[in-house]
C-alpha positions, -999 to +999 in steps of 0.1 A: +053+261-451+031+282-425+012+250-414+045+232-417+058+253-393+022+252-370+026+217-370+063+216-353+056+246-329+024+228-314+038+193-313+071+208-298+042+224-273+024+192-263+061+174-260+068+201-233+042+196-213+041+159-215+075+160-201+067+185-175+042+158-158+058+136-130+047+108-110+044+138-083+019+149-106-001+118-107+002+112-068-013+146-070-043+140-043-058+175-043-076+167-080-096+139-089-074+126-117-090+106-150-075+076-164-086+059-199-074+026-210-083+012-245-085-023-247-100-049-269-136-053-258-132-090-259-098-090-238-116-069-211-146-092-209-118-122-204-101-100-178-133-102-159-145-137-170-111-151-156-106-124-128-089-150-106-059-158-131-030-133-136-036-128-177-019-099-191-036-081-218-027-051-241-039-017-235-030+020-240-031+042-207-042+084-213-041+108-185-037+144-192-021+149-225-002+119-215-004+085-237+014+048-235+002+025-257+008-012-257+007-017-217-002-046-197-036-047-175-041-076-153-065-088-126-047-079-091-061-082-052-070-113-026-101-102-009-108-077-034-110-096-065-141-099-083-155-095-117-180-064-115-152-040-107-118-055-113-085-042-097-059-038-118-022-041-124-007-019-147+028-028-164+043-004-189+072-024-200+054-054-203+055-058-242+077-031-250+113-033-225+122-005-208+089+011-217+083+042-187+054+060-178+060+096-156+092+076-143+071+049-133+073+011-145+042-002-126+010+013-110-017+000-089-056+005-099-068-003-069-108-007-068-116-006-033-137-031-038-134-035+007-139+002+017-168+012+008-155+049+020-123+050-004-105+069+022-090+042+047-063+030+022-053+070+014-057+082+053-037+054+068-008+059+040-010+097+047-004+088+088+024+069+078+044+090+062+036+116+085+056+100+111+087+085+083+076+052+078+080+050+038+046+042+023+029+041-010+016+076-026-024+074-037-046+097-051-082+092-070-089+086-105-124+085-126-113+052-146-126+050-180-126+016-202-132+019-240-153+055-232-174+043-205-172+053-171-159+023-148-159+037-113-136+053-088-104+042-085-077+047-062-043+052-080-014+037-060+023+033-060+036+000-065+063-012-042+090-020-067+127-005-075+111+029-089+095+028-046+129+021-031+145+050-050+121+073-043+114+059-005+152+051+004+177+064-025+185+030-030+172-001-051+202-025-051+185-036-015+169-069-013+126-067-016+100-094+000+064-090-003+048-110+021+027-136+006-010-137+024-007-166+048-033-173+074-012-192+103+023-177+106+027-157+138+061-147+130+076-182+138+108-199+131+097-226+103+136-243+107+164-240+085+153-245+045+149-212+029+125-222+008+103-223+041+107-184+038+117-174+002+087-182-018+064-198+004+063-169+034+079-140+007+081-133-024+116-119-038+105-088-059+144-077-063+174-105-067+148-127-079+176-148-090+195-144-055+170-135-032+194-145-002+168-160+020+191-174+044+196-138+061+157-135+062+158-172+079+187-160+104+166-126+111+131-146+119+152-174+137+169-149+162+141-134+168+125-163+178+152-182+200+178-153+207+179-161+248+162-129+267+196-113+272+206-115+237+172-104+222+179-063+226+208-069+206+196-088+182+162-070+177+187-036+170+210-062+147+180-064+125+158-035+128+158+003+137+136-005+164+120+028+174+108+030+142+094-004+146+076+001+169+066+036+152+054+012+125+035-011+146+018+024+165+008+036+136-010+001+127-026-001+160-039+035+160-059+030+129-073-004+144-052-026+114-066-062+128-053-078+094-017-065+097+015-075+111+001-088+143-034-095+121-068-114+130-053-137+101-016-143+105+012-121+092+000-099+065+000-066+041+037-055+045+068-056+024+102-062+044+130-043+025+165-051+037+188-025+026+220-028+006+248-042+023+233-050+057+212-067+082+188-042+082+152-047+074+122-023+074+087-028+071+066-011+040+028-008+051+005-021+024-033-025+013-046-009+049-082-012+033-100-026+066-082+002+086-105+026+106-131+005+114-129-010+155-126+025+171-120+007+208-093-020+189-070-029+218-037-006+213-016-043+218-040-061+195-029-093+188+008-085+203+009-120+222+000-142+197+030-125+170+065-138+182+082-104+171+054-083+191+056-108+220+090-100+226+094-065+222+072-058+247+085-084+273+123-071+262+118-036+279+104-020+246+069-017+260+074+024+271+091+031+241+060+014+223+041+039+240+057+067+236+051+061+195+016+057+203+020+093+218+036+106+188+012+092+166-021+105+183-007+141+181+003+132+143-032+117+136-046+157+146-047+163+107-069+132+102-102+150+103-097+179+080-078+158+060-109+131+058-134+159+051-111+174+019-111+145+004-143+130+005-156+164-008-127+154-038-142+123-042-181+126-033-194+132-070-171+106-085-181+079-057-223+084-061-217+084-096-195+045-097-219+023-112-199-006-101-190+000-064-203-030-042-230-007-015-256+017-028-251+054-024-270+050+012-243+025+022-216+049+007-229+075+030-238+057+067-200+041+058-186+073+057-207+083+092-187+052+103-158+070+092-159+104+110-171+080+141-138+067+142-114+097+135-135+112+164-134+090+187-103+069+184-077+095+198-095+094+232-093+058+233-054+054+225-052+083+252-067+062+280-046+035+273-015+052+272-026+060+305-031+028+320-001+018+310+023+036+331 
């Protein structure tokens, strides 16, 4: 009866503190977290083998005294795909509906497979929400598969329904991610949806109804709105100081593959919330952030249509005046840069699969500091010139 009675009182113990744990918990970016998946030895091979194909695979998830079994993993990324280190896509309901884990239903493994530093993606995030743009949460994991130490990763919050809630308070809104595209400037395309929603978008709420026709209507007056209409219509479809907050923020960490990107329109998610017009942009995968420390401050704003036009529609001081706000926002960026790499320093010489070598890690990180020192002054002098 005595161990009877053990039994219950430790299991009622573990219970608690399983429940205890949150997704605020794993967002957690003051510890270096550690994930373990289990997963058939041949399935992970194939995962690697086939890195280019979306194929879901089994696998239990552990962190803390936390486990999920029977999960999905899956190959995720564009430019970061590869077999040696594989980014992953974590489903928890996958296999087994309605299947949660801390509140979550997804989660990013992200292998930073294109910053050699780890800290762009996190730093860039961390500006954002500094100055309310809604962004993903990241912190760091040691990932281990089957026992054996797989590298560092970054954990990151997907942009799904469980995102909106947290982000918003809402998730009946209507979700696009954009779809990587190397030659749309923000153009009217004409009038098929389908030129939009899935080619340009894809729906991630509504899938069923994704509505593209107000997405159409939003892009199309924004292209050929006459000049004294455009002010009206840019605040039809946007909150547009924080817009331009959001493009700011972009150009102050030297984003050249964003919304007005070396490469087309890229790495955001438009959220148009419930019941309205109104669309938002969600900054995503800001891995090649941080690295042009003299980026122009307009990079790239006369070749996008939207960019274009808010600064030849009268919304070129208010642009500036974000830029303002974000340079004294960014002030944390240093001390923020040297906390975590000590976090992660250990972890990252110790990856056996990261793609530089531990000299590489460290002249990348140099780069790093370089930048956060130096690219306030920059943004300064052209604020400026501009007036």
């Amino acid at each position: 009866m005595k161990r009877l009675i053990l039994f219950f009182v430790c299991f009622g113990a573990a219970s608690q503190r399983s429940v205890a744990q949150s997704a605020r918990d794993l967002f957690d970016d003051s510890t270096l977290h550690e994930i373990r998946l289990s997963v058939k030895a041949e399935d992970w091979q194939t995962l690697k083998d086939r890195y280019l194909e979306d194929i879901h695979f089994p696998a239990d998830l552990a962190w803390r005294d936390v486990t999920v079994r029977n999960i999905s993993i899956r190959s995720r990324g564009w430019g970061s795909r590869n077999a040696q280190k594989p980014g992953l896509k974590v489903d928890f309901d996958w296999y087994q509906s309605g299947q949660r884990f801390l509140g979550l239903n997804n989660l990013i493994l992200d292998n930073a497979w294109q910053d050699p530093t780890f800290l762009r993606e996190p730093l860039s995030m961390k500006l954002f929400r500094r100055l309310q743009i809604a962004a993903p949460r990241e912190s760091f994991a040691r990932l281990y598969v089957n026992g054996e130490y797989s590298g560092l990763y970054l954990i990151v919050e997907d942009i799904d329904r469980d995102f909106l809630r947290n982000a918003f308070g809402e998730v009946e809104g209507f979700l696009y991610d954009k779809v990587r595209s190397e030659n749309f400037y923000f153009e009217y395309l004409g009038d098929n949806p389908g030129a939009y929603v899935p080619a340009l978008f894809e729906a991630k709420t509504h899938e069923d109804n994704p509505e593209a026709g107000v997405l159409r209507d939003m892009i199309r007056a924004m292209n050929q709105s006459p000049d004294s209409q455009f002010v009206q219509q840019a605040w039809r479809y946007f909150d547009v100081n924080r817009l331009l907050q959001y493009l700011a923020v972009e150009n102050y960490i030297a984003e050249w593959d964003g919304f007005a990107g070396d490469f087309g329109n890229n790495n955001y998610s438009l959220y148009r919330f419930e019941g309205l017009e109104h669309f938002a942009l969600i900054p995503w995968d800001k891995d090649l952030a941080f690295t042009v420390p003299a980026l122009d401050v307009q990079h790239n704003f006369d070749t996008n249509v939207l960019t274009r036009r808010l600064m030849q529609s009268g919304f070129r001081p208010a642009y500036f005046q974000a830029l303002q706000r974000t340079v004294t926002a960014a002030g944390f960026l240093s001390t923020e840069m040297e906390r975590l790499r000590a976090l992660i320093h250990q972890a990252a010489i110790e990856d056996p699969v990261k793609p530089v070598d531990n000299d590489k890690f460290a002249a990348e990180i140099d780069a790093l500091r370089y930048f956060v020192a130096n690219r306030s002054d920059f943004v300064l002098r052209a604020i400026g010139q501009s007036f």
